[in-house]
N, C-alpha and C positions, 0 to 999 in steps of 0.2 A: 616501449615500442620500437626503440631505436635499435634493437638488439636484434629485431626481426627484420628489419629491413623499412619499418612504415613509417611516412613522412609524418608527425606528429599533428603536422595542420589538416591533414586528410581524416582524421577522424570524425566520425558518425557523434553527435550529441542526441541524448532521448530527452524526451521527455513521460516521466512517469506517472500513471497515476494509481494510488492505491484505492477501490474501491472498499468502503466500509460503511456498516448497517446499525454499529453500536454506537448513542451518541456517545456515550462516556470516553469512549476510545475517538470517536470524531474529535473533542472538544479535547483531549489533551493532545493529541498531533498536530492543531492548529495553535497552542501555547506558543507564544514570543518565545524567541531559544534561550536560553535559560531560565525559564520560569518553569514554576510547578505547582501542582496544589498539594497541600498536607500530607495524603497519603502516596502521591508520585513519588517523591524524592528516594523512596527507599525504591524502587524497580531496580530489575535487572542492569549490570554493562549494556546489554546487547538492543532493550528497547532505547534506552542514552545514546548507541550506535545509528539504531534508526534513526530516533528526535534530530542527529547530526547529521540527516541526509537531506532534512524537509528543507533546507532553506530555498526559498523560491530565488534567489539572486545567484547559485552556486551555477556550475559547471554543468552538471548531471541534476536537475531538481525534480526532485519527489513529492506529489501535493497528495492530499488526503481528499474524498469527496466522498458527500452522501451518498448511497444506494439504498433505495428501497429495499428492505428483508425481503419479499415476495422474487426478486430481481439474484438477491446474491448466489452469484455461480460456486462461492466457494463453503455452500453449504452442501453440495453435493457431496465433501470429501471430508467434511468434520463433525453433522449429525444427519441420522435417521431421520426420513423425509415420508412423508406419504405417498406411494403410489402417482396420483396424478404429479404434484409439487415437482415430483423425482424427476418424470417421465419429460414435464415440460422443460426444466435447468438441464437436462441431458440435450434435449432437443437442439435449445442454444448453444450451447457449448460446443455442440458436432458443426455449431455455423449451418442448422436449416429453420 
């Protein structure tokens, strides 16, 4: 950031959170950092990339949190929904 001219102390910190509806995927996101169960170990670099964002003591930290299925907005864009289902996650999403 020094290259652009930004005082490095003036930076914005977020806080993130991932909403998620699968416990399976809940329950390995919240794994102490380096742990795994049996079949983990073998995933991708890139979920290992994530797992290295989740530490809640870091700089930028990333948490994992339940959401109700009936709730998840990012089912709009990865299955076929019913009509009503559709129509209400659309609703929220536009913020009314």
């Amino acid at each position: 950031m020094v290259q652009l001219g930004i005082d490095p102390d003036s930076l914005t910190k977020f806080k993130v959170v991932a909403w998620e509806d699968n416990a399976g995927a809940l329950s390995l996101a919240n794994l102490e950092q380096g742990q795994h169960t049996p079949r983990s170990k073998y995933y991708d670099v890139k979920v290992h990339w994530f797992k290295s964002h989740l530490n809640k003591d870091g700089p930028d930290p990333i948490t994992v949190e339940k959401i109700d299925t009936s709730d998840q907005l990012a089912d709009l864009f990865t299955k076929p929904l019913p009509k009503d289902v559709f129509e209400r996650l659309r609703l929220r999403l536009m913020g009314w």
